[in-house]
N, C-alpha and C positions, 0 to 999 in steps of 0.2 A: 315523776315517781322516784330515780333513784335518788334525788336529794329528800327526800323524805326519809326514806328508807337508811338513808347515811343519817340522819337527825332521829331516828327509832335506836338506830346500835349505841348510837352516842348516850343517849335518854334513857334507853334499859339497863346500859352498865352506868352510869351512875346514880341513877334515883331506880333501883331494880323494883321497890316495894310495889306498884299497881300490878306491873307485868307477872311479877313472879304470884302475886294475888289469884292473877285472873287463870293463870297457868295452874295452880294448887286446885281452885275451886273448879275448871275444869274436868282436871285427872279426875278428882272424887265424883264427880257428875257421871262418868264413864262406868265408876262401879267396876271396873276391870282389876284383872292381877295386878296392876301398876300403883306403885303408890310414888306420892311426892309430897314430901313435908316442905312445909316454910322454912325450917333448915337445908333442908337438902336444897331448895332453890337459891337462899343462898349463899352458901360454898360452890352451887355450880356457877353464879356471875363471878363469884369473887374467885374460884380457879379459870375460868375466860378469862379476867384483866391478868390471874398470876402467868396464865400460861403464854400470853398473849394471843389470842385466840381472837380476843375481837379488840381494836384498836387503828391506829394510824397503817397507811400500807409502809411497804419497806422505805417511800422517802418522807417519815415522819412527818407527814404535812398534811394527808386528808384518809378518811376511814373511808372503805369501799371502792379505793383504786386499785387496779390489777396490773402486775406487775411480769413484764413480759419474760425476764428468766427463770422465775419460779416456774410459770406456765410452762416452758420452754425445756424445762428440766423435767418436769413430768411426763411431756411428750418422750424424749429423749429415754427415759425408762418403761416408758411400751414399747417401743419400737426394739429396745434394746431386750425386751422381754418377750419378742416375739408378736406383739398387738401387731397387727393391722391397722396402721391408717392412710389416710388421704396420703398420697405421694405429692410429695415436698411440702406439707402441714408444718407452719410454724404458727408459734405463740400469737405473734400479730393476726393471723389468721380467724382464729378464737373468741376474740375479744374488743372490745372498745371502751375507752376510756372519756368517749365525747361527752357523756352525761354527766360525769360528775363532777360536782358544786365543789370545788378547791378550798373553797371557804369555810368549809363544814370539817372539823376536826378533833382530836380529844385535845 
């Protein structure tokens, strides 16, 4: 599953046009407050690649690895914020990186 999933983020940022389709035709099905134009989907891909929002993890070599001082920093500002958590919760803890395909990259 998550090598798919790594080969979906890769495939929707750069050929956006089915997904952002099926996302458009969607919202409009709902008939809700919500609107979303085929522009507006895509300036939202194209601000994901500007902001880097979805892309390689921090060691430029595969999309959808997690990265354990980002995690670890996070942690570090609830605890520092007062959160409650697990005593002695680290980033390792969290997560794993056993699943994902190395080979799958922007």
């Amino acid at each position: 599953f998550v090598p798919i999933v790594q080969q979906a983020i890769i495939d929707s940022a750069t050929n956006p046009a089915r997904a952002n389709a099926i996302i458009v035709d969607t919202v409009e099905q709902f008939d809700s407050f919500w609107v979303y134009t085929p522009e507006l989907a895509d300036w939202s891909v194209q601000q994901q690649i500007d902001l880097g929002l979805v892309g390689n993890g921090g060691d430029d070599v595969v999309v959808g690895n997690m990265d354990a001082s980002r995690i670890q920093a996070i942690i570090d500002a609830q605890l520092a914020a007062g959160i409650e958590l697990v005593d002695g919760l680290t980033a390792e803890d969290t997560f794993t990186n056993e699943f994902i395909d190395e080979s799958i990259g922007f």
